[in-house]
KOLDRENSE-604017 format. One record per residue (C-alpha): residue in one letter; x, z negated, y negated. Coordinates in steps of 0.5 Angstrom, whole numbers, padded with zeros to 4 digits, always signed. Each point is the difference from the previous one (the first is absolute). Example, Ala and Ser with C-alpha at 12.3 -4.5 7.8 and 13.67 -1.06 7.14 Angstrom:
BEGIN
a+0025-0016+0009/s+0002+0002-0007/
//
This chain:
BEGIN
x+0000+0000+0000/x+0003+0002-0007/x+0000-0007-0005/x-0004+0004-0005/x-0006+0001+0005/x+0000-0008-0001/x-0003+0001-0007/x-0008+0000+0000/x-0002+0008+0000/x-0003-0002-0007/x+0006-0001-0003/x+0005+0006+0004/x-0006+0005-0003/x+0001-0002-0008/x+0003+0006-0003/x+0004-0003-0005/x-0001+0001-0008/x+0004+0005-0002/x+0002-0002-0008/x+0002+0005-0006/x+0007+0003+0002/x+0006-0004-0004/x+0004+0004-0006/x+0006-0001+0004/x-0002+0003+0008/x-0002+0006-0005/x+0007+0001-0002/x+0003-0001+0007/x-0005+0004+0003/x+0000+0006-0005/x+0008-0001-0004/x-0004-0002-0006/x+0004-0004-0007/x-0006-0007+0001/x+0000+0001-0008/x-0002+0007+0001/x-0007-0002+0005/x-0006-0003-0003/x-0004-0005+0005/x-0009+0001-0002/x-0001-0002+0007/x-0002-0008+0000/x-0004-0002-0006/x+0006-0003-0003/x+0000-0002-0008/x+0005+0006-0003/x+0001-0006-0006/x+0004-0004+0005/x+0000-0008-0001/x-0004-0004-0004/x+0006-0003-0004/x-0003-0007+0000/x+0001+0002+0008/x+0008+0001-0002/x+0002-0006-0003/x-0004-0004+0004/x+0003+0004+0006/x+0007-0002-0004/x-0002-0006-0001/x+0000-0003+0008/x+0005+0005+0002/x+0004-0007+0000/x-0005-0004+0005/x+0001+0006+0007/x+0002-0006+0003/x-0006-0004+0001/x-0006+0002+0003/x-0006+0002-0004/x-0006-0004-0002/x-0004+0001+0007/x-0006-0001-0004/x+0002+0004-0006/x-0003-0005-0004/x+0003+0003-0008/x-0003+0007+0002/x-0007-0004+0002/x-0001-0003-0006/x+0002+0007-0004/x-0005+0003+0005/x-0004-0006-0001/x+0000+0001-0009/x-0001+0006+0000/x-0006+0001+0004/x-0004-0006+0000/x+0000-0001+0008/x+0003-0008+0004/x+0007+0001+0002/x-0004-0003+0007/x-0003+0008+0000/x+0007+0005-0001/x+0004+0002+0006/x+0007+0002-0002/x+0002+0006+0005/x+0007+0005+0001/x-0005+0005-0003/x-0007+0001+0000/x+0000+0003+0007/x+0003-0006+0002/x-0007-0004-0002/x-0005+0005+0003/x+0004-0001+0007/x+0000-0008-0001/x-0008+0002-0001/x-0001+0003+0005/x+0004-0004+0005/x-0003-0008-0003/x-0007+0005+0002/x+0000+0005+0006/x+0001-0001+0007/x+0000+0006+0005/x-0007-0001+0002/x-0001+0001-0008/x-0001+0007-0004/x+0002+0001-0008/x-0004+0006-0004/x+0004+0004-0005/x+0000+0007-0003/x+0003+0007+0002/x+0005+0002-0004/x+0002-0007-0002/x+0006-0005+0000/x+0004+0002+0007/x+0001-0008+0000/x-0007-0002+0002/x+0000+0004+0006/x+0007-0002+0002/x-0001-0008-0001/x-0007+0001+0003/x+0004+0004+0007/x+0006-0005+0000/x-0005-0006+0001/x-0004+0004+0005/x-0007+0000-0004/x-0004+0006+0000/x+0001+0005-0006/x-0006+0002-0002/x+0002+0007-0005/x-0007+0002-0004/x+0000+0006-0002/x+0001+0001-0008/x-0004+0003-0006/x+0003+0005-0005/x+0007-0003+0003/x-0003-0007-0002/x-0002-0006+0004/x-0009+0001+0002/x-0002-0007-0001/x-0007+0002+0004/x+0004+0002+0005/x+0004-0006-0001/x-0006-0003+0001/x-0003+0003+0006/x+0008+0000+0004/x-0001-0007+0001/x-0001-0004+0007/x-0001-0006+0002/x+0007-0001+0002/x+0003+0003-0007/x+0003-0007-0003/x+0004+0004-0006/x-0001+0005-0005/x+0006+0004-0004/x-0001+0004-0007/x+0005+0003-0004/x-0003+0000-0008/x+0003+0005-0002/x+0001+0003+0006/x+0008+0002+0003/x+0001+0006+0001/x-0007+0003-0003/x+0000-0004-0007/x-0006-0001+0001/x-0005-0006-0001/x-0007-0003+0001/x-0003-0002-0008/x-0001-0007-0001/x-0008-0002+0001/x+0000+0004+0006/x+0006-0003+0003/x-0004-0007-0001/x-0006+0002+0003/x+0004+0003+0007/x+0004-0007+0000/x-0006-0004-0001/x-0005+0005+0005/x+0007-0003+0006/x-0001-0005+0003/x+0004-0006-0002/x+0002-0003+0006/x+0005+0007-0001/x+0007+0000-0003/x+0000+0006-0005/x+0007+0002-0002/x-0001+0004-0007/x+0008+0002-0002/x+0000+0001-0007/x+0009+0002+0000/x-0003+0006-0005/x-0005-0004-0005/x+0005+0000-0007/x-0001+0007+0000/x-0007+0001+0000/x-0003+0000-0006/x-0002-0008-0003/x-0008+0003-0001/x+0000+0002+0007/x+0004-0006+0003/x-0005-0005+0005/x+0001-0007-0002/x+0001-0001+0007/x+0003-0007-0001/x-0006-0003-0003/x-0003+0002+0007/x+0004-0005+0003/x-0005-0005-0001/x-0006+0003+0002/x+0004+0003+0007/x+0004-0004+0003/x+0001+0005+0005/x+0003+0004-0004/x+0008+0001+0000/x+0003+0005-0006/x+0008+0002+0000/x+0003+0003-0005/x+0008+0001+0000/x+0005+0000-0005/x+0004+0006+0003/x-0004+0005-0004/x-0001-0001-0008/x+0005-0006+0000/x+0005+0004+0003/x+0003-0004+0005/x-0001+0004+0006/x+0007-0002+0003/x-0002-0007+0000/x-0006+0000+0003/x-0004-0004-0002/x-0008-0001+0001/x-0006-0006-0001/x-0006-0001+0002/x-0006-0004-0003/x-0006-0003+0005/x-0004-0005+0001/x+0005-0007+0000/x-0002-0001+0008/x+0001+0008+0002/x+0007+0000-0004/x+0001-0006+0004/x-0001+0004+0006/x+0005+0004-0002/x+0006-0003-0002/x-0001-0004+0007/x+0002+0007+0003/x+0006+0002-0006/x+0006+0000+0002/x+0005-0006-0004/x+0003+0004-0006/x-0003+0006+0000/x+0001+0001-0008/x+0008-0001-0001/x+0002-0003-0006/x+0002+0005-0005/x-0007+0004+0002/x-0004-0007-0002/x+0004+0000-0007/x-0002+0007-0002/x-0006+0000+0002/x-0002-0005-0004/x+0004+0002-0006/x-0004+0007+0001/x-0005-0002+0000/x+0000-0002-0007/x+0004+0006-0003/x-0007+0002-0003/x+0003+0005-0003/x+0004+0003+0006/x-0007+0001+0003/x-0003+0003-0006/x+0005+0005-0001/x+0000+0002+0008/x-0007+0001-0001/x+0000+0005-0006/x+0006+0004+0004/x-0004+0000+0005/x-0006+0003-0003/x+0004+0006-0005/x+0003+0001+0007/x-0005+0001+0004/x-0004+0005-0005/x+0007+0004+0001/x+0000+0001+0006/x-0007+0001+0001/x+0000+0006-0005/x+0006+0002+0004/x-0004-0001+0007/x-0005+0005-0004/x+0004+0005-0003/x+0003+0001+0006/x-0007+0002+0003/x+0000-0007+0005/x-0006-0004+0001/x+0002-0008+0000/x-0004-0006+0001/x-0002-0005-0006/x+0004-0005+0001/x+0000-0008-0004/x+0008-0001+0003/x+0007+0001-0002/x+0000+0007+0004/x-0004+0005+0003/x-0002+0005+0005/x-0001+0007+0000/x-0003+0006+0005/x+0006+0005+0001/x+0001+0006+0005/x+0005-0002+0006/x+0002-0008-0002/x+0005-0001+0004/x+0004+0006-0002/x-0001-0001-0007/x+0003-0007+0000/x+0005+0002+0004/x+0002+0005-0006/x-0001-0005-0005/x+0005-0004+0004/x+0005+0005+0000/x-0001+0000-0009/x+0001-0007+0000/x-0006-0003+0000/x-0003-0005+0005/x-0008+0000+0000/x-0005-0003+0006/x-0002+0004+0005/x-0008-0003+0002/x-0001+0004+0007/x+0000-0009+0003/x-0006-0001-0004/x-0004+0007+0003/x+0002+0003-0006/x+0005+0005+0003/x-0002+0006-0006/x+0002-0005-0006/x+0006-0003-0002/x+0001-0006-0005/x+0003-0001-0006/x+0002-0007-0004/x+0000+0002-0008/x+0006-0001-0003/x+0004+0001-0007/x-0002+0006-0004/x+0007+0003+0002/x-0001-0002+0007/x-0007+0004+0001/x+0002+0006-0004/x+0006+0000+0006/x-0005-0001+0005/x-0006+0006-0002/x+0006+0005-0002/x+0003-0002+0008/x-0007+0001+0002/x-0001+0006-0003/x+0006+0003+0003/x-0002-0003+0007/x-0007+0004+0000/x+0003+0006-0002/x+0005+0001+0006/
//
């Protein structure tokens, strides 16, 4: 018998996440200067780090020899100030893929099933297959989440529900008073995961006061992340905030020191730099009109999207983000999510989506 058949057939079936392809594997591969390539493939912030992230990164450079605060209890007081909820209701996470497995390990078993949208975050299947549940993928609608569908999927044995608002890698979202009215149509006995890693960048008059509606569903969970528009991506950090006996179910199955040290301090100081935020916000909003015009001219239809990034149609993927590979520019190719006629693109810097849509137009000419 081979050791590997010892593992549960759940687990050796699990396609493992294919992240955006690194700067630096690029050059290897295609004998490219890394100054030379631009990465629009991962939903990163092109501003970079928050500079109140810098200084306090610079601040406990001197500690690395101690272990973190394994409660993370400056960066809960942050979150806690910043956004009204009890520290005993935030879970801190190595990320906020980090969470979303912690929710779904502290509430499903294998006899258990968890529903989520086709074309949506490719970790909810993956926590939902390495705990041995069943995944029950709803069909999408407009390459959005369905509620109503949501709604019908569910069985007796569905303990968990995910929604991404927006949603990666669509940049679509479910507005406000019907996202209300699916969570108070489920049954409460049942954990709905919203991940909201997108939500600084949807505009502030269509914003959910999701936060509010902890009061009134305490099966509610809401992660957010501060990979995205704090900047922070390499550190990984995410949060969650719940009910204070669902986050305590949580942190029993969180491992010790999950956040280190310097991702606690920059985070907490990110989340202060209002300024930081705005700016990232604005760039965000010029961007995506350049690279939308762009995708228009070009005669490429896209998907509306609420993000940092976007999806686009075009006529064979594969060889098109191959070609932009070869003229150093790295974007996401979507087929793992059933979308295998779209690519994904993050918006940058004005410069960097110039770069981006005169590449694209030298790939679809070949």
């Amino acid at each position: 018998m081979d050791i590997c058949d010892l593992a549960p057939p759940y687990i050796r079936a699990i396609a493992p996440y294919q992240p955006g392809k690194p700067i630096s594997e690029l050059a290897r591969e295609m004998g490219l200067r890394e100054e030379a390539i631009i990465k629009l493939a991962s939903n990163e912030n092109p501003l970079g780090v928050s500079p109140r992230a810098r200084r306090a990164i610079q601040d406990v450079l001197d500690g690395l020899a101690r272990y973190p605060d394994g409660n993370g209890f400056e960066l809960k007081q942050a979150l806690s100030a910043r956004y009204g909820v009890a520290q005993e209701s935030i879970v801190l996470g190595n990320g906020s893929n980090d969470v979303l497995e912690l929710a779904a390990r502290a509430f499903l078993t294998p006899r258990d099933s968890a529903v989520y949208s086709q074309h949506a975050f490719a970790v909810y299947p993956l926590v939902v297959q390495a705990i041995g549940a069943a995944g029950i993928e709803v069909p999408a609608r407009d390459f959005g989440h369905d509620p109503d569908a949501m709604l019908r999927a569910v069985r007796a044995n569905t303990r968990l529900v995910f929604i991404a608002n927006p949603n990666n890698p669509t940049g679509t979202m479910i507005r406000a008073a019907r996202l209300e009215a699916f969570l108070s149509a489920l049954p409460q006995q049942m954990l709905v995961v919203l991940d909201e890693a997108y939500n600084e960048y949807v505009a502030p008059e269509l914003r959910a006061d999701s936060l509010a509606w902890l009061a009134r569903f305490p099966n509610l969970v809401l992660t957010r992340t501060f990979s995205k528009v704090y900047g922070l991506a390499g550190l990984r950090v995410g949060c969650a905030f719940a009910a204070p006996d669902v986050a305590d179910l949580m942190n029993r199955v969180r491992q010790p020191f999950n956040v280190n040290s310097v991702s606690l301090a920059a985070a907490a100081a990110a989340l202060g730099d209002a300024d930081f935020v705005r700016r990232s916000f604005e760039l965000n909003l010029v961007g995506m009109k350049q690279v939308t015009d762009g995708l228009t001219r070009l005669g490429l239809d896209y998907i509306r999207s609420h993000g940092n990034f976007v999806s686009f149609k075009v006529e064979d993927a594969p060889g098109v983000y191959d070609r932009l590979l070869r003229l150093g520019v790295i974007v996401r190719p979507i087929a793992s999510y059933g979308m295998p006629d779209y690519l994904r693109v993050t918006i940058g810097l004005e410069s960097e989506n110039a770069r981006f849509l005169e590449c694209l137009e030298q790939a679809l000419a070949v």
